[in-house]
N, C-alpha and C positions, 0 to 999 in steps of 0.2 A: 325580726321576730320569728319569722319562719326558716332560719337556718342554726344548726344546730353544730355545737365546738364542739371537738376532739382532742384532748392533749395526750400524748403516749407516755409510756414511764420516761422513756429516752429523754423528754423534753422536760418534762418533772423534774426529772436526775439533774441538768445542765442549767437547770433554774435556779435550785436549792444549792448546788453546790459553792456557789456563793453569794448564799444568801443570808447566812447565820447570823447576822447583825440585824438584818429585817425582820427574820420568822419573830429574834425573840422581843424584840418591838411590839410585834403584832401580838405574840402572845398576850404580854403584859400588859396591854392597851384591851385586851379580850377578857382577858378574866375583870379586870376594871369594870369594864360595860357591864360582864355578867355579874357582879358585887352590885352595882347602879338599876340592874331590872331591865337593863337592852336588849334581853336574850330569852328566848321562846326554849329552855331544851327539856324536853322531856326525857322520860325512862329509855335506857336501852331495849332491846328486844334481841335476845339469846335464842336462835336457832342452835340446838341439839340434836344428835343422831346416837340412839339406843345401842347401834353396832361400832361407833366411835366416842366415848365415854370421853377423851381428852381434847375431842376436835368440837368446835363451833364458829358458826358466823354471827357475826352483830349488827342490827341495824342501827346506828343512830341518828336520828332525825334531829333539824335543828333551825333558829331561826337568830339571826343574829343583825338589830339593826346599826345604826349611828353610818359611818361612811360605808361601810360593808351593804349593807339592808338587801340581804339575799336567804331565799332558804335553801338549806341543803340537808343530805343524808346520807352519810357515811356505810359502807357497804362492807366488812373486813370479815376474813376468814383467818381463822388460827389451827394451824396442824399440825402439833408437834411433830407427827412423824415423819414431814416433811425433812425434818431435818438428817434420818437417817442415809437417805435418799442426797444429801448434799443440796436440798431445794432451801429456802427460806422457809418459816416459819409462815407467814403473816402474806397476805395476799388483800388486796383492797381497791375499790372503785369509788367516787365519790360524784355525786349527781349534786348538779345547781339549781335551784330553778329561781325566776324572775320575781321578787316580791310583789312587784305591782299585777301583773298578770298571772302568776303562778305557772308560766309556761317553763316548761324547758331549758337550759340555756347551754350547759354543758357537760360533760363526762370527762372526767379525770383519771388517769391512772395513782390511786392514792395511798403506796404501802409507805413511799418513802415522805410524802406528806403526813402520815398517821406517824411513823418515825421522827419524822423532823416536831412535830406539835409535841408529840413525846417528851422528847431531849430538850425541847426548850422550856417547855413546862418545870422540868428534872433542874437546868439549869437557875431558869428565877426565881426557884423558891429556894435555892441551896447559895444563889450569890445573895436574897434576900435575911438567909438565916445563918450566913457567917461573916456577913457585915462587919466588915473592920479589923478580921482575923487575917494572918499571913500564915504561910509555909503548912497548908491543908494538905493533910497525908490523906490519902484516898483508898479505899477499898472501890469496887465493884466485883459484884457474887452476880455471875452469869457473863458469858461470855460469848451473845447472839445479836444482831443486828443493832436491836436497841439499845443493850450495851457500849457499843461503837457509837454508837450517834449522839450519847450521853457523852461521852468523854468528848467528842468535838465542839460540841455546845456548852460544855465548862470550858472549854478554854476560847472558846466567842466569846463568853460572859468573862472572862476575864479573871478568871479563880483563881486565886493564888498555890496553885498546885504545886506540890515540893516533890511527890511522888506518887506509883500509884500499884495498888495492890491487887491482882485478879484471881478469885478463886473462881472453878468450875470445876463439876465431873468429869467433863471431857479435858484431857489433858491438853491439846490438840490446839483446843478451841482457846482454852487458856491461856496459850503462849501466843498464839494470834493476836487476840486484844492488848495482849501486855509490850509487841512488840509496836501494834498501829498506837498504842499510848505514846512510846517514846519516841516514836516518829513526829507525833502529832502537838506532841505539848513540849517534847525535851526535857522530860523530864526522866530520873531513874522508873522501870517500871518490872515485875517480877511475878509470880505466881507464889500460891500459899495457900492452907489451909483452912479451914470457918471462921478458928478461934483467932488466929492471927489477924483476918481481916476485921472481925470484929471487933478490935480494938483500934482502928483507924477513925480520925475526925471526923468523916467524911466518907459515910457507907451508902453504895448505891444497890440496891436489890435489883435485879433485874433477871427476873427467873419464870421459868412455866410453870412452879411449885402451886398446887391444887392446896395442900393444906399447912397450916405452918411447923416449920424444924426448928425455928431459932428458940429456944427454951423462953418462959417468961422469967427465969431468974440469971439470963446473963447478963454478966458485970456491964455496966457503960456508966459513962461520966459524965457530970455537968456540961453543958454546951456541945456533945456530941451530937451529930445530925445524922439520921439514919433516912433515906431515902426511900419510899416504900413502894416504888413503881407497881412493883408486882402484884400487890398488893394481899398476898397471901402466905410470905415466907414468916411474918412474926407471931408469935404468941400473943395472945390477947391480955395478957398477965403483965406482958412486958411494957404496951401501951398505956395501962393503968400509971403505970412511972416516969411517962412520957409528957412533954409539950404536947398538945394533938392537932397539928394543921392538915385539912384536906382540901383539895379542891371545889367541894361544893357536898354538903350536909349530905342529903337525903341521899343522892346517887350514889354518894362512898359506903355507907351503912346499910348494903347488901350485898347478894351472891355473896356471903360466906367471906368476906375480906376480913383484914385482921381487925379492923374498926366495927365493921356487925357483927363480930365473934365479941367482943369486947363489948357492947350494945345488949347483945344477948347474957353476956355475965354480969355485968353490975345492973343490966334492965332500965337504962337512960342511958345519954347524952351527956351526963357532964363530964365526963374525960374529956371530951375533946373542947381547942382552945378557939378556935375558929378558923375561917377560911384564909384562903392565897390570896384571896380580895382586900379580904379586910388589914389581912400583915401590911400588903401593897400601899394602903392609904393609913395604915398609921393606926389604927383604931382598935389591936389586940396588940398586949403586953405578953412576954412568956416568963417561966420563971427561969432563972440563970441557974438555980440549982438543980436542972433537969436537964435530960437530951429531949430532943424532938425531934419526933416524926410526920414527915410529909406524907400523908397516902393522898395520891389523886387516882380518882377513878377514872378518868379521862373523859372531856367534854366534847361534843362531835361540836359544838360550835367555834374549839381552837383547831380541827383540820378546815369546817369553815371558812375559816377568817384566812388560814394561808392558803386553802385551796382559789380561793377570790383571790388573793396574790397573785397568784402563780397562772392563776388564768388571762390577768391581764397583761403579765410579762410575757408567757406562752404568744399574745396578740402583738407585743411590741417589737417580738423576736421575729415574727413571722412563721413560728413552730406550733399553727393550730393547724389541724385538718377541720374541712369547717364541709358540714352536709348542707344542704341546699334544699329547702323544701321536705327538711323534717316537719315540720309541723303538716299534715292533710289538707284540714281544713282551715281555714285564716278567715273566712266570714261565716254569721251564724245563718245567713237564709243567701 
């Protein structure tokens, strides 16, 4: 009880890397729990800075029982301008602590777990809402870490991917992704325009876009599925036309995402169809004559559940730095 874990990214990275089969287990077994009432998470908390309008950190806090029965709280910084700089975007730490005692337990290096719960997330609800489909032509719009980690995890989940489309600003960044596609799925993969991508089966947004571009009047089809990672690239016009699944009600339907823009226009809730829980166990219908949109706001109780993972692999590999006598005090008199 009085010694405290350390896993580095190094040992994170060499965890995950084959683990794709597991995270998205864990996921789907997590959002289950949290549809069932297993799970404590409350509100995020947006640290802002006046002199950086586009950078923030998040804390989210979280509690998550059934085999898991740990709390934790996710620590993530985002900086776009990071990127100019050739750094990553997204930075992150993630603290355990002990349910029964509420002590301590460990410190994770957590950008590629915030990554991995991401892309798996992106994955179950998109292998859940093309059930039965073959030869899915794929967009993805952005072309940054998360991006990449989405297309590995469609093809864990086993997506019937026939090709795949990358648009992005950066020209650069664009041909990157489109070449680790074809590496990675074998599939044809190429770069393209908004409107081009927009008309693919199988659109993943994955962008640092503040407010939305994609108009609320473009064209989409029955049964197309539009990913809304981002959760700020749609018009709230276009949601109205949409299936609406997100990850969990009240935390999707803030900070300005394309679900509380849409919340704030029609002044309710009934646009959307329900949760990634309840599709999970069967219990929402969508209609066939519409696309549907996934927005997940992201729940710190799915870097949780893989961060518990990856902490007791980190134990079985031998790759924990472990402090001795963290804790001070260990009796009360």
């Amino acid at each position: 009880m009085t010694t405290f874990s350390v896993i580095p990214g190094s040992v994170v990275s060499g965890i995950l890397a084959d683990a794709h089969k597991d995270v998205l287990d864990i996921v789907t077994r997590t959002y289950l729990a949290h549809e069932q009432g297993q799970s404590v998470n409350p509100d995020s908390y947006f640290l802002r800075f006046p002199e950086k309008p586009n950078s923030r950190v998040i804390a989210l806090p979280c509690y998550l029982g059934g085999d898991v029965d740990t709390i934790g709280m996710k620590w993530i910084a985002s900086f776009p301008d990071n990127v100019d700089q050739g750094l990553p975007r997204a930075s992150a730490t993630l603290l355990l602590n002990d349910y029964a005692t509420g002590y301590p337990l460990a410190c994770l290096e957590a950008a590629g777990i915030s990554a991995a719960r991401t892309a798996a997330s992106a994955a179950v609800a998109a292998r859940e809402l093309t059930r039965g489909r073959e030869g899915l032509s794929v967009a993805v719009i952005g072309a940054g870490v998360i991006a990449r980690t989405i297309l590995d995890y469609l093809g864990a989940a086993g997506l019937p991917v026939s090709d795949v489309l990358v648009h992005d600003l950066d020209a650069t960044s664009a041909g990157h992704l489109a070449r680790h596609a074809t590496e990675r799925l074998g599939v044809p993969a190429d770069t393209g325009g908004l409107v081009q991508a927009l008309e693919r089966d199988l659109v993943v947004f994955a962008t640092t876009a503040a407010t939305p571009y994609v108009p609320g009047d473009t064209p989409l089809r029955p049964g197309q599925v539009l990913m809304n990672i981002s959760l700020r690239d749609l018009a709230p016009e276009l949601l109205l036309r949409c299936n609406n699944v997100v990850d969990d009600v009240d935390h999707c339907l803030k900070a300005q995402t394309s679900p509380h823009l849409a919340e704030q226009l029609t002044g309710g809730r009934d646009f959307l169809t329900g949760t990634l829980g309840a599709l999970l166990e069967g219990r929402i219908t969508l209609d066939p004559a519409r696309p549907t949109v996934f927005s997940p706001f992201g729940l710190g109780i799915l870097d949780l559940a893989v961060g518990h993972h990856v902490l007791h692999a980190a134990k079985a590999r031998g790759g924990v730095v472990e402090i001795p006598d963290f804790i001070g005090e260990t009796e009360r008199w």
